[in-house]
C-alpha positions as CSV (number, residue, x, y, z in Angstrom):
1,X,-36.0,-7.8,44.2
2,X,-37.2,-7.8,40.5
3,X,-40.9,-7.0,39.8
4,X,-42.3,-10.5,38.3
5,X,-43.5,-10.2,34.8
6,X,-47.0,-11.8,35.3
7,X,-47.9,-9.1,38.2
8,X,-46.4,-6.4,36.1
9,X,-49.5,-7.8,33.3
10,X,-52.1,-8.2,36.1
11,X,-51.7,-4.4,37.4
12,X,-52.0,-2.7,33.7
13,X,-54.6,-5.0,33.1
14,X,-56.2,-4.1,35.9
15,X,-55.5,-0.5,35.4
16,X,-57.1,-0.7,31.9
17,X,-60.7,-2.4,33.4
18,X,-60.8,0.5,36.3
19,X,-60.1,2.9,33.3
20,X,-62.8,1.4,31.1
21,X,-65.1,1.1,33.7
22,X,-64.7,5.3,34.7
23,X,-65.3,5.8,31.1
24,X,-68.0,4.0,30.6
25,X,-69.8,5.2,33.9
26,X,-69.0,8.9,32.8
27,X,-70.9,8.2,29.2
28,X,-73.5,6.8,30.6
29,X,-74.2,9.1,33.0
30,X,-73.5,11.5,30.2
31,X,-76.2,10.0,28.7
32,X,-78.5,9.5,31.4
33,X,-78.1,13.5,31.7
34,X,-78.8,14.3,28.1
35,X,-82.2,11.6,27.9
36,X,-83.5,13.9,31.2
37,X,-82.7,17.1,29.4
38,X,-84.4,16.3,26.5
39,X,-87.4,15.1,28.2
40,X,-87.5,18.2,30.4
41,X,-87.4,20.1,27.2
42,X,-90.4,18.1,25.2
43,X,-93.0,18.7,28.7
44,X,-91.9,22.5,29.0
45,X,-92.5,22.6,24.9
46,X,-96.3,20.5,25.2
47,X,-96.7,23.0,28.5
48,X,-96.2,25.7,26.2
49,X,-99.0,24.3,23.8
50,X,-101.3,23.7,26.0
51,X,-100.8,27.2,27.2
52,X,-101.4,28.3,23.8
53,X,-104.2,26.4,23.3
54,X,-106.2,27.3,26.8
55,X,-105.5,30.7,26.1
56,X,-107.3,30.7,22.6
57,X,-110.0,28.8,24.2
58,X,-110.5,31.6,26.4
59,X,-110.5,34.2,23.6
60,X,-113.9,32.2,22.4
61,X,-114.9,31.9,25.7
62,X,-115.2,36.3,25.7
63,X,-116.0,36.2,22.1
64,X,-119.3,34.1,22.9
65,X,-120.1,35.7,26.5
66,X,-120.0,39.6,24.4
67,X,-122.7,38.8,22.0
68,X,-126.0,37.7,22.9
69,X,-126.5,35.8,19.4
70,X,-125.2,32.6,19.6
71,X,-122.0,32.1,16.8
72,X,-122.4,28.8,15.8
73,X,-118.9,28.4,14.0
74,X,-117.4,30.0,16.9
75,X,-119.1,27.3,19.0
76,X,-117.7,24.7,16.8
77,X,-114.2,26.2,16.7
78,X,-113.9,25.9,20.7
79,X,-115.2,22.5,21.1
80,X,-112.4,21.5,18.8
81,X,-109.8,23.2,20.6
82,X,-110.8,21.4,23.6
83,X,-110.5,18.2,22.3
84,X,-106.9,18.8,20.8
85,X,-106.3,20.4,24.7
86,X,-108.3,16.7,25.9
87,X,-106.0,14.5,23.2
88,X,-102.4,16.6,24.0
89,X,-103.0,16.0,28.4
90,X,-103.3,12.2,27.4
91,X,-100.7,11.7,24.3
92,X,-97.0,10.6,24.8
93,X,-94.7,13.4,25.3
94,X,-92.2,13.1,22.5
95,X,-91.0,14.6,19.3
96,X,-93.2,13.4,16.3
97,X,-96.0,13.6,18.7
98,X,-95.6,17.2,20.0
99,X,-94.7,18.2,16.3
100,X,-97.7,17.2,15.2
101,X,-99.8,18.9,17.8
102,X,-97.6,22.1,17.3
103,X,-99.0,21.6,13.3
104,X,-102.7,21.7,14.5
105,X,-102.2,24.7,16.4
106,X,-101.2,26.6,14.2
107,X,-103.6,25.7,11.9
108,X,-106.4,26.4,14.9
109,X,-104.3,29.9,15.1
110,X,-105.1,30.7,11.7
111,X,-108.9,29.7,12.1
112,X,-109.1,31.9,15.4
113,X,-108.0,34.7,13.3
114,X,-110.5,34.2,10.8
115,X,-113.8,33.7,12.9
116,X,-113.1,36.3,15.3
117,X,-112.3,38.7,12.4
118,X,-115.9,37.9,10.8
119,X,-117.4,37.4,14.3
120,X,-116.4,41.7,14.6
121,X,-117.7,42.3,11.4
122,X,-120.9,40.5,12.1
123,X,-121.4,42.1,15.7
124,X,-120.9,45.5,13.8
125,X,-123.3,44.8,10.7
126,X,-125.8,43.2,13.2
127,X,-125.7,46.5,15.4
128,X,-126.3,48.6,11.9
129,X,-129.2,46.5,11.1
130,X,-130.7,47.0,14.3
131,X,-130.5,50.5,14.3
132,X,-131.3,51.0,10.4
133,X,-134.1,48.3,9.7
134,X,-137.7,47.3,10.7
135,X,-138.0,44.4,12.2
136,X,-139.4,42.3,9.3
137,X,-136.4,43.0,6.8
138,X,-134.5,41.9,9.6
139,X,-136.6,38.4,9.8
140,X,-136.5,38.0,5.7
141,X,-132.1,39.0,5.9
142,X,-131.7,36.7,8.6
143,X,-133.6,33.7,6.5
144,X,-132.2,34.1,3.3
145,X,-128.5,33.9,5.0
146,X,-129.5,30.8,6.7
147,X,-131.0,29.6,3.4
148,X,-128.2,30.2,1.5
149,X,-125.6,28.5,3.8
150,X,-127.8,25.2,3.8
151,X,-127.5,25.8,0.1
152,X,-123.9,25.4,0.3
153,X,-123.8,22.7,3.2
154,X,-125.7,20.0,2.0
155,X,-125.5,20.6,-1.8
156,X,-123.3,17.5,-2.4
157,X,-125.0,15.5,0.1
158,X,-128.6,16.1,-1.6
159,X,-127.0,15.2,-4.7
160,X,-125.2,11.6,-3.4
161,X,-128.9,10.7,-2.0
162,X,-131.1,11.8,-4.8
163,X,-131.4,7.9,-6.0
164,X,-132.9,6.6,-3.1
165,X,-136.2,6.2,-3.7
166,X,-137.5,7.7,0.0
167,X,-137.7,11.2,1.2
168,X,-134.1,12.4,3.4
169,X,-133.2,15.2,5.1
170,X,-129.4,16.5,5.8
171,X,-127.9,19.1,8.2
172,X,-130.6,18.9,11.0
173,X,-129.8,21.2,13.7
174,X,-131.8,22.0,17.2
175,X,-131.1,25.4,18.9
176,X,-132.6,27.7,21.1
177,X,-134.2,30.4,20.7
178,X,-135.5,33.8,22.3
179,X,-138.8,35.4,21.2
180,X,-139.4,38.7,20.6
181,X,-142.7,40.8,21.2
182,X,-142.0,41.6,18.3
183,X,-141.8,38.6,16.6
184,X,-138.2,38.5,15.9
185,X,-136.0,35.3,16.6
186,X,-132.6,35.2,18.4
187,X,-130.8,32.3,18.6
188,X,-128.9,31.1,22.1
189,X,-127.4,28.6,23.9
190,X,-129.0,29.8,27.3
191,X,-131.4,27.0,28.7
192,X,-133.1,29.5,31.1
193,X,-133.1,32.3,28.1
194,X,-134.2,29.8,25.4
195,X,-138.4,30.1,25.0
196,X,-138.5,27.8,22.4
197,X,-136.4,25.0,20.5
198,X,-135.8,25.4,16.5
199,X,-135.2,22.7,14.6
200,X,-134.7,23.3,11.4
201,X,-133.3,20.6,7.9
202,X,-133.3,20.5,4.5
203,X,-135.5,17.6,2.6
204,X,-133.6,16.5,-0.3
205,X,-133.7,16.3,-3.6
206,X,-134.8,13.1,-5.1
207,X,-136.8,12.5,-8.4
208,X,-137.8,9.0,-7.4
209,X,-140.4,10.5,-4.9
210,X,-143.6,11.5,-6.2
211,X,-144.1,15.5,-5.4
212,X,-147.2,16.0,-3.1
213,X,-148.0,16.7,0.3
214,X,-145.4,15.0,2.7
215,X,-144.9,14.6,6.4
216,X,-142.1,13.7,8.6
217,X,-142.2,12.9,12.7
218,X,-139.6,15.2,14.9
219,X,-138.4,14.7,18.2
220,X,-136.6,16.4,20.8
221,X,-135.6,15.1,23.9
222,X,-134.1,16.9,27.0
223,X,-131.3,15.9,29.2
224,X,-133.5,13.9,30.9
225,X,-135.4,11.8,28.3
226,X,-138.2,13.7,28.6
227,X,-140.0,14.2,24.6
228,X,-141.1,17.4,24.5
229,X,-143.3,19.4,22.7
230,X,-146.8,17.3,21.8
231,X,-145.5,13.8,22.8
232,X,-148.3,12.1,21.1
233,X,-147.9,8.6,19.8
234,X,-148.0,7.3,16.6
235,X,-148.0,3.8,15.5
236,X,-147.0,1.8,12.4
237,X,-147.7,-1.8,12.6
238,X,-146.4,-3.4,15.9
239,X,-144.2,-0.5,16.6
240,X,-145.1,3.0,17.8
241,X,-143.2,6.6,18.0
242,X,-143.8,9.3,20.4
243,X,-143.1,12.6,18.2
244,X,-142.9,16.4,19.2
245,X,-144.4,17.7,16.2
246,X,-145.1,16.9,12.7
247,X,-143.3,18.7,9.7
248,X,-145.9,18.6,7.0
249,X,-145.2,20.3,3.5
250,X,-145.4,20.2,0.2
251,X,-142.5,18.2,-1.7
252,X,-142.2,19.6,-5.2
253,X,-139.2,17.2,-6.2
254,X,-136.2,19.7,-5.1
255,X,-134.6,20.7,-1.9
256,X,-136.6,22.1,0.9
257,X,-136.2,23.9,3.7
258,X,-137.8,23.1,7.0
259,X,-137.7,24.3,10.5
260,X,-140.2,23.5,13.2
261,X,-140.5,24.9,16.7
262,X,-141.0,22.9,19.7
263,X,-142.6,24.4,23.3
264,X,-141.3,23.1,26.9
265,X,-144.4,21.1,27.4
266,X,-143.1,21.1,31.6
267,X,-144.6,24.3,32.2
268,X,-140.6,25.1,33.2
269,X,-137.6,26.5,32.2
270,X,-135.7,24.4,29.7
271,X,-133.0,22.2,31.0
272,X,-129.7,22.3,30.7
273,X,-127.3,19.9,29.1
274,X,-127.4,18.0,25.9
275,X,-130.4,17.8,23.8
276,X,-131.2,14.9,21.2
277,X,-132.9,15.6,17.9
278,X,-134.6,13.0,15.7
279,X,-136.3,13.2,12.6
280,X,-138.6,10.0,11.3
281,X,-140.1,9.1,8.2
282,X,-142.9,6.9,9.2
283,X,-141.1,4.8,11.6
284,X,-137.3,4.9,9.9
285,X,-134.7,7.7,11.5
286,X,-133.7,9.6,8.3
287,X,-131.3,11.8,10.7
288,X,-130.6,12.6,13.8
289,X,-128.4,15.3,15.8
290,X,-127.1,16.9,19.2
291,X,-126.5,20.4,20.8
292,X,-126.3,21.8,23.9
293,X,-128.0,24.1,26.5
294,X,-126.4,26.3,29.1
């Protein structure tokens, strides 16, 4: 019998769909296998950073835990590690993304380098001065570097504020520090180390305020809200301020340095965690500022 035309049609036809239909399977699989690959490659890659990035967390970590001063830029360089670490865990694992990530740590690489190289040469120089100076050259070296870099900090922000016609301050910081018999200072970030706090600013420069004698209200406050030092109360119309201790100086119409100390009125060893450090003239905050305890 004679194959009928139309059945003839219907089996290559149907021979073409199951053929189209393998085909399209296979590339989709294809790509189904490719999408995975890729996606296995990008997490092994942002493994590979954070890797990268735990381990140079760790090299501040030793850096820090070797010297009993306390290396503020090293400090500074770590907690920003961490937060790139924080911001990779959380971020979408794909190409821009990772690039970008790959860009800051090798910019963080380059500023390891750096800090740890200058955090040697300090431990080295500070090792000579110990061994090659009295105790009170060491005092006056110690405060004109710190002068100097507040100098260069707050330069441009003394100038932006010199107009307003009220006394600021700029680059407040609070640390701890150790007491020598001797008198000499050492900063740390040890809360059961730490015998008093520092705080220490710079008053800026402003020509609108008439030079004279000056005072401004500090206050630190522990992990658990407790305002140490004096904790006297101060009032100004319906409101009051409890204060740790009062800056007073002599404002001569140019930039001033001022650090205060503040005693663990508890009787105890200081706590640990984060410490909050306000300054106040009269009963406006002019600045204010965080750091940490061990």
């Amino acid at each position: 019998m004679a194959n009928n035309p139309a059945n003839t049609r219907l089996k290559v036809a149907l021979g073409i769909a199951i053929a189209l239909f393998i085909g399209t399977a296979v590339y989709t699989s294809s790509l189904y296998q490719d999408k995975q690959e890729k996606e296995q490659q990008l997490t092994s890659e942002k493994n590979d950073v954070l890797e990268n990035l735990n381990a140079m967390k760790a090299k501040y970590d030793l850096a820090l835990s070797e010297s009993e001063v306390t290396n503020q830029n090293l400090v500074e360089a770590r907690e920003r590690i961490q937060g790139l670490i924080d911001s990779l865990k959380t971020s979408e694992t794909n190409v821009k993304s990772l690039w970008r990530y790959k860009q800051k740590y090798l910019a963080l690489q380059e500023e390891m380098d750096v800090l740890l190289a200058e955090n040697d040469r300090l431990k080295v120089e500070n090792m000579q001065l110990a061994t090659t100076l009295d105790s009170t050259k060491v005092q006056l070296e110690e405060g004109r570097m710190f002068n100097d870099s507040l100098v260069i900090q707050n330069t441009a922000l003394a100038e932006v504020m010199e107009n307003a016609a009220v006394l600021t301050t700029a680059n407040l910081k609070g640390f701890g520090v150790i007491e020598r018999s001797n008198g000499k200072l050492i900063p740390t970030e040890r809360a059961r180390r730490s015998d008093k706090i520092r705080v220490c600013y710079t008053v800026a420069k402003n020509k609108l305020v008439q030079s004279g004698d000056k005072e401004l209200y500090v206050q630190v406050i522990d992990p658990k809200n407790n305002i140490l030092g004096l904790n006297q109360q101060v009032s100004f119309g319906d409101q009051s301020l409890n204060y740790s201790v009062i800056s007073k100086f002599n404002y001569e119409n140019k930039n001033l340095d001022v650090c205060e100390f503040v005693k663990n009125n508890t009787g105890e060893d200081f706590e640990k965690g984060r410490y909050k450090v306000n300054v106040f003239n009269g009963k406006e905050l002019v600045s204010n500022s965080e750091f940490t305890l061990k």
